[in-house]
Backbone bond lengths (Angstrom), bond angles and torsions (degrees), N, CA, C in turn:
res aa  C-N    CA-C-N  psi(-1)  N-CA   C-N-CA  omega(-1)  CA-C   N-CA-C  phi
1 X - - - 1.466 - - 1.521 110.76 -
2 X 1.080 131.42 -45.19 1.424 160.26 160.74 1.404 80.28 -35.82
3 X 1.074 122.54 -119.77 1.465 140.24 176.35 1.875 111.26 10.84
4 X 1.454 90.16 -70.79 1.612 87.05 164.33 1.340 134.26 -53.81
5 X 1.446 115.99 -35.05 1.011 118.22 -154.27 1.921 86.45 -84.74
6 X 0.865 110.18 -23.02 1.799 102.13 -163.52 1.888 95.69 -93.02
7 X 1.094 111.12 -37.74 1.792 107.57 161.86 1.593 95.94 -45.35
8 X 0.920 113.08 -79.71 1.587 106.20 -177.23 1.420 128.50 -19.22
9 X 1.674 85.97 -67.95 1.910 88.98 174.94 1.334 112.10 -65.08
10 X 1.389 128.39 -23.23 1.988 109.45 162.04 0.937 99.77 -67.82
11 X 1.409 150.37 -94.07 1.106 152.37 -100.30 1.781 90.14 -78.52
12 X 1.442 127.01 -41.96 1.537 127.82 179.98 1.543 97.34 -61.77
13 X 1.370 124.45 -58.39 1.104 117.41 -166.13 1.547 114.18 -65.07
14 X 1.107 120.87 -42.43 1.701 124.26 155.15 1.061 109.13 -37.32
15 X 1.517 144.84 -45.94 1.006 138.54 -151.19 1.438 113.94 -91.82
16 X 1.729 118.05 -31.37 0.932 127.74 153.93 1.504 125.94 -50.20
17 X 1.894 112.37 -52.27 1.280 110.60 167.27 1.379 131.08 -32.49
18 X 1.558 102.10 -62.95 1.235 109.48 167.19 1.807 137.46 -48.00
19 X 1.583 111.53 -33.77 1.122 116.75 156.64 1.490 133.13 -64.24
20 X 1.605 99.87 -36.88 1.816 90.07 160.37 1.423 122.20 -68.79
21 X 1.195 97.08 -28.11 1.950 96.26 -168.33 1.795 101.47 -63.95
22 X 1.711 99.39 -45.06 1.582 91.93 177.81 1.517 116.27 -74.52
23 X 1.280 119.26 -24.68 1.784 116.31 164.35 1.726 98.36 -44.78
24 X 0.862 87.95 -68.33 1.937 98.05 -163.76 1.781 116.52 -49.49
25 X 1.741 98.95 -31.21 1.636 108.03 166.75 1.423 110.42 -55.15
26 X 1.239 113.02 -62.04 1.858 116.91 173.09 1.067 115.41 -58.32
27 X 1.463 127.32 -48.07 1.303 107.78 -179.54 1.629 130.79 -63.46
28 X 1.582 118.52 -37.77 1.355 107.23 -179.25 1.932 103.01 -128.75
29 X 1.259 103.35 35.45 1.714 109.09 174.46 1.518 94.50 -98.56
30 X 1.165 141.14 15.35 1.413 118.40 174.83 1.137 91.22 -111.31
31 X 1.466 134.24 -23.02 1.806 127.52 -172.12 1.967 98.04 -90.77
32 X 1.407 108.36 9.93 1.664 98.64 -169.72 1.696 97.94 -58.32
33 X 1.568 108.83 -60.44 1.465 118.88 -161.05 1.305 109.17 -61.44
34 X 1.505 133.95 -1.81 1.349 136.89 -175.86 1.679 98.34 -84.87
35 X 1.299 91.21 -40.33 2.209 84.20 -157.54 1.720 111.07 -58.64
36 X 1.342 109.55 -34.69 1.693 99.40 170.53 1.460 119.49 -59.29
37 X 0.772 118.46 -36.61 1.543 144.47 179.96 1.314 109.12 -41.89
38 X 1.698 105.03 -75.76 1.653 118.40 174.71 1.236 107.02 -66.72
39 X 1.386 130.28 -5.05 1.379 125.85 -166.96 1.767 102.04 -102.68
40 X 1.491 98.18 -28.61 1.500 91.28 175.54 1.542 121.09 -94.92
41 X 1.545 107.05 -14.15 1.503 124.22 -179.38 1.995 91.29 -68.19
42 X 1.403 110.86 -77.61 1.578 99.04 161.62 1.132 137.95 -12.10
43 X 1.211 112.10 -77.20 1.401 121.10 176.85 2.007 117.99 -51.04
44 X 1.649 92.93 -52.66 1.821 83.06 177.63 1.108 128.48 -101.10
45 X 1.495 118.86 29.19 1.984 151.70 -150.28 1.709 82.83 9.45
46 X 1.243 132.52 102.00 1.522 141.07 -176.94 1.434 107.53 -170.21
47 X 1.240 127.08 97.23 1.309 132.39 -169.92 1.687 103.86 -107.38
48 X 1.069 107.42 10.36 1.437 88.89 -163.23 1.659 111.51 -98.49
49 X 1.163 109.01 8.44 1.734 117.77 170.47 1.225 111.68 -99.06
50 X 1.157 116.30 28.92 1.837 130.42 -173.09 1.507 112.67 -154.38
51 X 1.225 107.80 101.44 1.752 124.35 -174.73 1.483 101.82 -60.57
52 X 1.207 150.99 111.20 1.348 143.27 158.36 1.732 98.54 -54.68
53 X 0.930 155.08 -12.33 1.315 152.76 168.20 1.264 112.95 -35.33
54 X 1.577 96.10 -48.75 1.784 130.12 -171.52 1.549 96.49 -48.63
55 X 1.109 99.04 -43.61 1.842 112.88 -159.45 1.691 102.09 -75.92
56 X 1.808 120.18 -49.59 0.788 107.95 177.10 1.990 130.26 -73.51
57 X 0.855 88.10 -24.26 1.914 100.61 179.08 1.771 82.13 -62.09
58 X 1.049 123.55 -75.93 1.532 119.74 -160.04 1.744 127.42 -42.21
59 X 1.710 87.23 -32.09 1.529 104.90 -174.63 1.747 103.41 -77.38
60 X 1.501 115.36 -43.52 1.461 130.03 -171.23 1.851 94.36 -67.12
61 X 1.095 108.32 -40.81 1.760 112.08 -167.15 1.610 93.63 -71.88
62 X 1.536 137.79 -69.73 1.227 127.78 167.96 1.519 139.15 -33.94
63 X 1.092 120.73 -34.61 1.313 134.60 -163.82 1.559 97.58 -91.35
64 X 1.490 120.71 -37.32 1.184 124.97 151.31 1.557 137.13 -46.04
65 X 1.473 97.28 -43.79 1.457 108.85 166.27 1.476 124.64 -75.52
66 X 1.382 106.45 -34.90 1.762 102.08 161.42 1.801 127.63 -80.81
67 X 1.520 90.77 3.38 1.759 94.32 171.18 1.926 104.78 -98.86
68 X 1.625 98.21 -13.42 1.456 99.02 -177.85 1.270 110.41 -85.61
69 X 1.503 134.21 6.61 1.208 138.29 -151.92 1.760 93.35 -117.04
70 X 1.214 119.95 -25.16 1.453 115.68 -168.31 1.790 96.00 -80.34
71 X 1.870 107.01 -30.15 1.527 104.00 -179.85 1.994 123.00 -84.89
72 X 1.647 83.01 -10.51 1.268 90.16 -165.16 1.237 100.23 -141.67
73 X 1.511 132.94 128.12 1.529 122.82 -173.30 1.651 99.35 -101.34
74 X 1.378 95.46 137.87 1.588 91.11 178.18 1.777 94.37 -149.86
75 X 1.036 102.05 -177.93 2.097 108.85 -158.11 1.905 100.83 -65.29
76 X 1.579 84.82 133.97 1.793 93.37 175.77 1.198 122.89 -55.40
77 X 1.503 115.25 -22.03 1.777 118.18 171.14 1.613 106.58 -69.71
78 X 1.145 128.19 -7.71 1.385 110.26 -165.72 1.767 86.18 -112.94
79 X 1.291 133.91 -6.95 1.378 134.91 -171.57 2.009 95.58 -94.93
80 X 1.160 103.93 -22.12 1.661 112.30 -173.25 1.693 101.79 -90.90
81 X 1.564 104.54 -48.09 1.525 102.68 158.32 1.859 115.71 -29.96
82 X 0.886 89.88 -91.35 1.592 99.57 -177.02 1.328 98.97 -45.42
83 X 1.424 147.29 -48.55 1.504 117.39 -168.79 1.607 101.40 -69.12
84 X 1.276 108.03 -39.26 1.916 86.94 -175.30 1.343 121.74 -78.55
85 X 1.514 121.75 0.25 1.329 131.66 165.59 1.770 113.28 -70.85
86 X 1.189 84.49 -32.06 2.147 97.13 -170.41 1.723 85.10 -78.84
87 X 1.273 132.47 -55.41 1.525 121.52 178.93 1.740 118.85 -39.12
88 X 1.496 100.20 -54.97 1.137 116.79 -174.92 1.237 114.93 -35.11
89 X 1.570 102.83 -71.43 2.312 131.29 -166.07 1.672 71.74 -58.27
90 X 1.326 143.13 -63.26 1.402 127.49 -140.62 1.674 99.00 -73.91
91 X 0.912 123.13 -62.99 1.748 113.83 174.33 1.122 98.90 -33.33
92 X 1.478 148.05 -74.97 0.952 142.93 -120.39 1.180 115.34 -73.93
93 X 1.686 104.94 -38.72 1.354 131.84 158.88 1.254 132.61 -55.98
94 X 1.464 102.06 -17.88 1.734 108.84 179.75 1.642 82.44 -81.76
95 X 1.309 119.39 -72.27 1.609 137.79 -153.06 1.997 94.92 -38.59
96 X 1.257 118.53 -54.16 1.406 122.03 -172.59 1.718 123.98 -80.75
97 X 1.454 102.76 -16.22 1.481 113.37 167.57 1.504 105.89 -75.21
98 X 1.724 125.31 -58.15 1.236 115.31 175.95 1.388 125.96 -57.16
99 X 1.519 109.65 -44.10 2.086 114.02 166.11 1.794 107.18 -55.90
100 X 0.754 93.16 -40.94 2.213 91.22 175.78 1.525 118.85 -60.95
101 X 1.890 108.39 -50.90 1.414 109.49 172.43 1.690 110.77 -75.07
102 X 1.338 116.59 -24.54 1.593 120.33 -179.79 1.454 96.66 -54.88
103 X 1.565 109.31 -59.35 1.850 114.27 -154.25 1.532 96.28 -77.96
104 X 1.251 131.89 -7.40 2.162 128.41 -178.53 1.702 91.03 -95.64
105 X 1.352 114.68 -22.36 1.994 96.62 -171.32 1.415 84.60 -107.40
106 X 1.601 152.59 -20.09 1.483 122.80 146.10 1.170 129.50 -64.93
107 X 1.390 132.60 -13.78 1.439 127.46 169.80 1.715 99.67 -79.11
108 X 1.308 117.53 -47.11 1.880 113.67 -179.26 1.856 86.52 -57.47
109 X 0.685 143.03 -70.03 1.577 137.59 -151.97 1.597 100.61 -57.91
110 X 1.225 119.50 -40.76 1.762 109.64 177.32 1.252 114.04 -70.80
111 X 1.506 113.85 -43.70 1.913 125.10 176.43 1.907 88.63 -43.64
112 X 1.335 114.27 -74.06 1.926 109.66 -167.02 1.720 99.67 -43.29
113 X 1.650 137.31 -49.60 1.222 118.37 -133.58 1.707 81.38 -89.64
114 X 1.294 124.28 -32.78 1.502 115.24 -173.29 1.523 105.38 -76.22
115 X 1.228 139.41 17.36 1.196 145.70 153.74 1.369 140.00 98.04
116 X 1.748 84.07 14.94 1.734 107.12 168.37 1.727 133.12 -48.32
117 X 0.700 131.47 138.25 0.893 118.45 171.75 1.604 127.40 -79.86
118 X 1.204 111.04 71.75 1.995 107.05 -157.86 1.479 82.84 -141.45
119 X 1.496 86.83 163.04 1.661 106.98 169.50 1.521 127.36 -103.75
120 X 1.062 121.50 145.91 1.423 105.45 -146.71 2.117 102.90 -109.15
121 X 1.362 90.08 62.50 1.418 112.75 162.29 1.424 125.72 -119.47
122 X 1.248 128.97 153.13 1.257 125.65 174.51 1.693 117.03 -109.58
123 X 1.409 105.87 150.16 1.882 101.24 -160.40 1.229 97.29 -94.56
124 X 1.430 122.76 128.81 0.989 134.35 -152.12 1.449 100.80 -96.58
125 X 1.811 121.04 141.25 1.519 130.33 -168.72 1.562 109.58 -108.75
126 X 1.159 117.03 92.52 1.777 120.03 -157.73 1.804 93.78 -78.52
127 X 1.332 128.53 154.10 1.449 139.95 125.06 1.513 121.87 -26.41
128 X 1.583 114.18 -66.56 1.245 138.88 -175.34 1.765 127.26 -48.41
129 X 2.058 94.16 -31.17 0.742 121.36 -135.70 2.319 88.62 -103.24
130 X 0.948 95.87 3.08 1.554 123.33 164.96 1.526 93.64 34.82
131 X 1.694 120.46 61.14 1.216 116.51 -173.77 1.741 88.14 -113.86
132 X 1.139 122.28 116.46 1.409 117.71 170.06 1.494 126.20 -79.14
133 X 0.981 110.33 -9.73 1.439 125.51 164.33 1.303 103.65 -62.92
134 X 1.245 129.98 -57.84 1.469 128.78 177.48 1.668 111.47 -82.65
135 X 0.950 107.62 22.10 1.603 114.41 176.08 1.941 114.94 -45.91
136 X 1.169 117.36 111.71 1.578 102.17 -179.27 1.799 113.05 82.16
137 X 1.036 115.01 12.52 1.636 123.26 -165.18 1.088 102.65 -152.40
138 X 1.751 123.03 55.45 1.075 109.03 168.14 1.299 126.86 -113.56
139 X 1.583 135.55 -158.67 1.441 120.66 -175.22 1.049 126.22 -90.55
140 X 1.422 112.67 -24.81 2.053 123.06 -167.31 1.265 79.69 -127.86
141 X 1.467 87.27 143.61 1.683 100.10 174.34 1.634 102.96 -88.77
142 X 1.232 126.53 7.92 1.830 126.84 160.27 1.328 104.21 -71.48
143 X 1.284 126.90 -3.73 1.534 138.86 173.22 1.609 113.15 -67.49
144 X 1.581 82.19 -57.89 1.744 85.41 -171.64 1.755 99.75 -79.51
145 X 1.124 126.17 -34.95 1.630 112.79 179.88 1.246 84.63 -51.73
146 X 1.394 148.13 -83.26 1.529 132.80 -117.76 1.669 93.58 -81.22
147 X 1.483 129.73 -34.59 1.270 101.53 154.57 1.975 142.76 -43.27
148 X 1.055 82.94 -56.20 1.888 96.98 172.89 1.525 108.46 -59.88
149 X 1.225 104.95 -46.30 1.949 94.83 166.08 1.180 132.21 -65.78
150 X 1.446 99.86 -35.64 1.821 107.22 164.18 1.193 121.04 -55.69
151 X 1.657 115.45 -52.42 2.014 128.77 161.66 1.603 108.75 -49.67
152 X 1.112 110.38 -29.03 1.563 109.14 177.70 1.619 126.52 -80.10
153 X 1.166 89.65 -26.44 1.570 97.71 -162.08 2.021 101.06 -94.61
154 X 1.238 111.68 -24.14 1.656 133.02 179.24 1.177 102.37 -77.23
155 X 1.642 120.94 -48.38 1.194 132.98 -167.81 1.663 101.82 -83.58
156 X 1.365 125.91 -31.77 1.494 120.84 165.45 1.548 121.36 -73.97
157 X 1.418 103.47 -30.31 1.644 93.53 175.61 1.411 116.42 -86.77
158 X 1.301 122.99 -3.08 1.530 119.82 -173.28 1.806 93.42 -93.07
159 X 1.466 120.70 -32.64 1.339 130.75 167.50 1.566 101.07 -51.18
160 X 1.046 149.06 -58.65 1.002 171.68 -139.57 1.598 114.90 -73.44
161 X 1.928 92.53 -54.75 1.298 107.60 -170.01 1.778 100.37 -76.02
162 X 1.296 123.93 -38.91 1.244 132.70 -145.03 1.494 101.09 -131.90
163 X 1.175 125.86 48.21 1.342 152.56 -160.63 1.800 94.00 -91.54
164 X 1.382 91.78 -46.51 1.624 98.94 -155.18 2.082 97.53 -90.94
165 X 1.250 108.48 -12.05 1.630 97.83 165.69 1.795 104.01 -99.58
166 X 1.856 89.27 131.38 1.445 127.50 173.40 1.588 95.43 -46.57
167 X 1.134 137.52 -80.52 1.792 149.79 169.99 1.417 112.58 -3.59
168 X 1.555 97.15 -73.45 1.301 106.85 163.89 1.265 157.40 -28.74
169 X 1.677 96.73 -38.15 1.813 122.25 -164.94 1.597 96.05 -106.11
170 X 1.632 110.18 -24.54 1.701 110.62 170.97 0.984 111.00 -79.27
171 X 1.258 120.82 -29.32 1.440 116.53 -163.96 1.833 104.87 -88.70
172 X 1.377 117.65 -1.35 0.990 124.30 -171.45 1.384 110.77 -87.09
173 X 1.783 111.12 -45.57 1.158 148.56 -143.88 1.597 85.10 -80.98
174 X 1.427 124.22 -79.25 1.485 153.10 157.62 1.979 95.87 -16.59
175 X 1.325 116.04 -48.46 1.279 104.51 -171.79 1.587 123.68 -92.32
176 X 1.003 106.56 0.73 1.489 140.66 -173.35 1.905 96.88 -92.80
177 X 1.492 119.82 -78.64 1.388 115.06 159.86 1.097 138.56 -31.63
178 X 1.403 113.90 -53.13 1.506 146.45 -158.45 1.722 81.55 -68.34
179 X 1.553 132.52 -62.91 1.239 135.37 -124.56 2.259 96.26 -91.48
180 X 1.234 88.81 -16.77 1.291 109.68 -153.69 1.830 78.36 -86.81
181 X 1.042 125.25 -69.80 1.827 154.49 -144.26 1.880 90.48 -77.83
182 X 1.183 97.61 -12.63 2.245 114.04 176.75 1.486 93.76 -82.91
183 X 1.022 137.04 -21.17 1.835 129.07 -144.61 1.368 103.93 -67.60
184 X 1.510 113.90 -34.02 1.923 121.34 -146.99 1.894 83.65 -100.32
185 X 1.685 127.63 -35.03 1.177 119.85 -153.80 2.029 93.51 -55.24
186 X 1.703 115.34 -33.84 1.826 88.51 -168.50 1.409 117.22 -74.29
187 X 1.325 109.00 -2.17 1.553 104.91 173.18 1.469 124.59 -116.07
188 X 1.947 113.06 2.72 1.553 107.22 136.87 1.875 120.02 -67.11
189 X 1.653 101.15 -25.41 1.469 86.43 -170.25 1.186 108.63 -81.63
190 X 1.443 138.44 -22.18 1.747 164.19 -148.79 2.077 84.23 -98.07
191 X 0.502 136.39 -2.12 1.715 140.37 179.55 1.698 94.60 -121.15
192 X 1.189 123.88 -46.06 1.446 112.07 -142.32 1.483 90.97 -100.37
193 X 1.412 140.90 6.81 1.560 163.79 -174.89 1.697 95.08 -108.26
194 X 1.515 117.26 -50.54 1.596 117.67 -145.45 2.069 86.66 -89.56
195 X 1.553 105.05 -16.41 1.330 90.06 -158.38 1.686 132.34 73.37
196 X 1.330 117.57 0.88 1.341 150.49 -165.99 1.242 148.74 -122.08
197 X 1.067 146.68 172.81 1.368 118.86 153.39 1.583 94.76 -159.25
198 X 1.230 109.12 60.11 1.594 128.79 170.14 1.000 120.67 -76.38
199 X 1.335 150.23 130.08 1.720 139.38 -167.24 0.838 114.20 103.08
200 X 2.197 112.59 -51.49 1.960 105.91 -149.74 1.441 97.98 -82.23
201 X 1.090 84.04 174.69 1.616 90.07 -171.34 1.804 114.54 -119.15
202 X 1.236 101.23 85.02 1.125 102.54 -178.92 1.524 154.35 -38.86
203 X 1.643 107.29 -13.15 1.325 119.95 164.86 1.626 105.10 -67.37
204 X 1.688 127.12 -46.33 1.134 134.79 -171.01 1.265 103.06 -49.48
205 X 1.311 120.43 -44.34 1.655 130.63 -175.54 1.732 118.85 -54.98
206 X 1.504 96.23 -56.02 1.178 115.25 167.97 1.727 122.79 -51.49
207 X 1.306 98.12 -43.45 1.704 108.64 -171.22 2.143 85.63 -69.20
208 X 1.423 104.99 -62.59 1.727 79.65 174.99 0.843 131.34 -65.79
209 X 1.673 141.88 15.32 1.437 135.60 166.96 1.113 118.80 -70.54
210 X 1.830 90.11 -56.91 1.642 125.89 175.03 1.920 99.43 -36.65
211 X 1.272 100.66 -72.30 1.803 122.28 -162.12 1.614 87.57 -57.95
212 X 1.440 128.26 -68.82 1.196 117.57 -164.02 1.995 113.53 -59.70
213 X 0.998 122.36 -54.62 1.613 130.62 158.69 1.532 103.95 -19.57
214 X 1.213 125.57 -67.13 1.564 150.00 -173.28 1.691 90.67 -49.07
215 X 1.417 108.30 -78.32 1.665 113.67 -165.81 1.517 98.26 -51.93
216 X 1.577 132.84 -46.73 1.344 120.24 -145.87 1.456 94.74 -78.93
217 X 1.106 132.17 -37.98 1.713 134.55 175.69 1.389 110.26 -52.12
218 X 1.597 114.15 -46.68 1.358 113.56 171.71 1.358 120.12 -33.00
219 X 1.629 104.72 -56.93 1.331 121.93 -152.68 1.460 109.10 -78.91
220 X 1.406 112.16 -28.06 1.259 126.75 164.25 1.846 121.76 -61.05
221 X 1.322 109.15 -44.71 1.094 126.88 -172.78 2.015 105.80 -73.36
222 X 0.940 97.85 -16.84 1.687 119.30 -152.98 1.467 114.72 -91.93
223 X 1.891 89.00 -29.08 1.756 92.97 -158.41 1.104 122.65 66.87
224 X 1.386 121.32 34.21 1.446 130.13 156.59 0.927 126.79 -38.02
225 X 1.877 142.18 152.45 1.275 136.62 175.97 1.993 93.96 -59.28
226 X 1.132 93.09 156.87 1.742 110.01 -175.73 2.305 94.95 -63.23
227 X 0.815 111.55 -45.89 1.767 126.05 169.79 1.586 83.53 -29.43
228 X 0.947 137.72 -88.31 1.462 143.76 -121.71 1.387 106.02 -101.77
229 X 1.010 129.85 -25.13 1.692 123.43 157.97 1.747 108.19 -70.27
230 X 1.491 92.12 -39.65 1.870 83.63 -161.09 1.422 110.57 -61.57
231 X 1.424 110.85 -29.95 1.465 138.60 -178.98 1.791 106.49 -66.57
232 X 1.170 87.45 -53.87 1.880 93.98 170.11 1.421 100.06 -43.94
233 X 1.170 119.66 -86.04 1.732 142.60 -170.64 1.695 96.79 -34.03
234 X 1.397 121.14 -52.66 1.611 113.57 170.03 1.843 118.79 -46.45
235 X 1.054 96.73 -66.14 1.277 117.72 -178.34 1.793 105.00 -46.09
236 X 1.361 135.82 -58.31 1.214 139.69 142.53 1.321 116.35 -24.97
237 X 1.180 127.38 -48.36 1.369 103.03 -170.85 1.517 105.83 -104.02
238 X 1.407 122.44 -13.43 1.455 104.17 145.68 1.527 135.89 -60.21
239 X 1.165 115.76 -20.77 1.785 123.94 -179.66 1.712 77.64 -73.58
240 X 1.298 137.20 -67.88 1.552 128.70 -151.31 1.730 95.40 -57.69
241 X 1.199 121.53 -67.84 1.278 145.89 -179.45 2.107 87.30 -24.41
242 X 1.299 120.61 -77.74 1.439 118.90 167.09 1.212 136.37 -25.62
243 X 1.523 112.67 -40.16 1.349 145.08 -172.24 1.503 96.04 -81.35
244 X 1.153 111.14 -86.11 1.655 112.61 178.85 1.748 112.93 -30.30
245 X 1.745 121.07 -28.65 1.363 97.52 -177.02 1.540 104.33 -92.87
246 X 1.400 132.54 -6.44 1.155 133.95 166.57 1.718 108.98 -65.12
247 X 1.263 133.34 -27.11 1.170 147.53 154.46 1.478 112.60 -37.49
248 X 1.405 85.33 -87.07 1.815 92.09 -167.96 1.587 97.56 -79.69
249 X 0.842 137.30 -48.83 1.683 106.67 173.62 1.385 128.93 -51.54
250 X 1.303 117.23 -16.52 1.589 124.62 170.82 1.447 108.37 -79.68
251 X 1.499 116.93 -38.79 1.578 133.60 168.14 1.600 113.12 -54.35
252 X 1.646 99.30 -71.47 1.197 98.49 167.86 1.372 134.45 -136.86
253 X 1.397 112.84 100.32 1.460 130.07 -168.59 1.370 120.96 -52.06
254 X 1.687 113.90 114.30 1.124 99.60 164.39 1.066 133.76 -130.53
255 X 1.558 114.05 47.93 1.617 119.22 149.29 2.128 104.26 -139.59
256 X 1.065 120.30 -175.08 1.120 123.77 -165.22 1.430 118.53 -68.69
257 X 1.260 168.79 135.70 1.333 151.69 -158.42 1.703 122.52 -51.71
258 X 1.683 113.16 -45.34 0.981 124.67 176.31 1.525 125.88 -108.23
259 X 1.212 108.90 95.89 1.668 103.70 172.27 2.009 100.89 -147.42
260 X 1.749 79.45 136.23 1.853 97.91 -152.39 1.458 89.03 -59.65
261 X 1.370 115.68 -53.91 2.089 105.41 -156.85 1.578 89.18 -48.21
262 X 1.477 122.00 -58.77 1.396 94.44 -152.24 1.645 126.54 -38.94
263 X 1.094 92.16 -38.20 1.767 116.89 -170.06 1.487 100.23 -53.36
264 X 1.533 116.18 -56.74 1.095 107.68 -161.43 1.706 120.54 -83.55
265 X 1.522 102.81 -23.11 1.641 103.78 165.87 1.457 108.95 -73.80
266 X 1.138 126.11 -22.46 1.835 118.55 -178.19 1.354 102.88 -85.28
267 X 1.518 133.21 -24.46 1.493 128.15 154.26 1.361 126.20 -47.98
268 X 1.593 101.68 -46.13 1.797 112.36 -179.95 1.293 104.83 -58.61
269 X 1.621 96.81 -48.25 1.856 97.44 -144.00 2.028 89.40 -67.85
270 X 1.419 115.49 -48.18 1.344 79.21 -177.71 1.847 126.92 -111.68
């Protein structure tokens, strides 16, 4: 009896183990592939192999998912997901706004010493300043918060108003996934333009197969709203869909080994 009873308490307590470890997979396995990133953007102040785009799709897809949570209750690990994902895109954004304005007021500072005639300020790209041309490209990263609070605060009161239509809270739920499960399509299409797959970096690919595979089982396993598996399962078969052109373009090449644009738009795009 003894015996049983203490099989029991492992096998519960295992079972628990295992549930934190997979809480803890969702919660901070989607920011894994970021930390080299900021660590190398840091280190070589060079932002320009990193799309801030990345940052915004992620931030618009989250903020969505925690307005879908007031219509639709779904597991607190996936509501903690998204807050440490919204931390994440926002550092990242601080770290690449200051390396962008650092590297535009050292290029104005070399233009003056080689004997230009310029002033050695940089023109500053306001939020406020409702220039859509500079949309997402601005100078202080207090720019992009007061954007995301503005999307937040529009996006909470229209939640707000229409709380009580079913349509609404799916269509929210669905757009929140959907927007997130879009991330990999500019760098299947950024390959399928280059003919190539020169630049990307294929472990990155892999780490989202791995991460996305991981989440969609979750969600399955979880009883997830139907939004967030189907969205999983997209997102999966775009990482394969990626994979396969690293295949046959390595199989069969069809442009010359070395040519710079490709490199450098398949860096941006992902």
């Amino acid at each position: 009896m003894m015996d049983e009873e203490l099989l029991d308490q492992l096998v519960s307590g295992f079972g628990i183990l295992v549930t934190w470890v997979a809480a803890g997979a969702m919660i901070f396995g989607g920011v894994v592939p970021y930390v080299p990133q900021y660590r190398h953007i840091r280190r070589s102040q060079n932002a320009e192999g990193f799309s801030t785009y990345v940052c915004l799709v992620l931030l618009v897809a989250n903020i969505l998912r925690i307005l879908f949570r007031f219509g639709r209750y779904f597991e607190t690990v996936l509501l903690w997901q998204s807050i440490v994902m919204i931390c994440t895109m926002l550092a990242m954004l601080n770290l690449c706004t200051n390396v962008r304005v650092a590297s535009e007021l050292s290029t104005k500072r070399r233009s003056f010493i080689d004997g230009k005639d310029e002033e050695i300020r940089v023109h500053k790209r306001l939020f406020l300043d409702f220039d859509w041309s500079y949309f997402w490209l601005w100078s202080r990263f207090m720019d992009y918060v007061q954007c995301v609070l503005a999307f937040t605060l529009v996006a909470a009161y229209l939640t707000y108003l229409l709380l009580d239509s079913t349509l609404f809270v799916e269509t929210l739920g669905f757009l929140a996934v959907f927007t997130e499960a879009m991330l990999g399509t500019p760098q299947l299409y950024c390959n399928h333009q280059n003919k190539s797959t020169e630049g990307m970096s294929v472990k990155m690919v892999l780490m989202w197969t791995s991460g996305d595979t991981f989440k969609t089982i979750y969600f399955l396993l979880t009883q997830a709203p139907v939004q967030f598996w189907t969205c999983g399962l997209l997102q999966v078969l775009v990482d394969f869909a990626i994979l396969f052109q690293v295949y046959y373009y390595s199989r069969y090449p069809q442009k010359p080994a070395s040519h710079t644009v490709s490199h450098t738009s398949s860096a941006k795009a992902l």
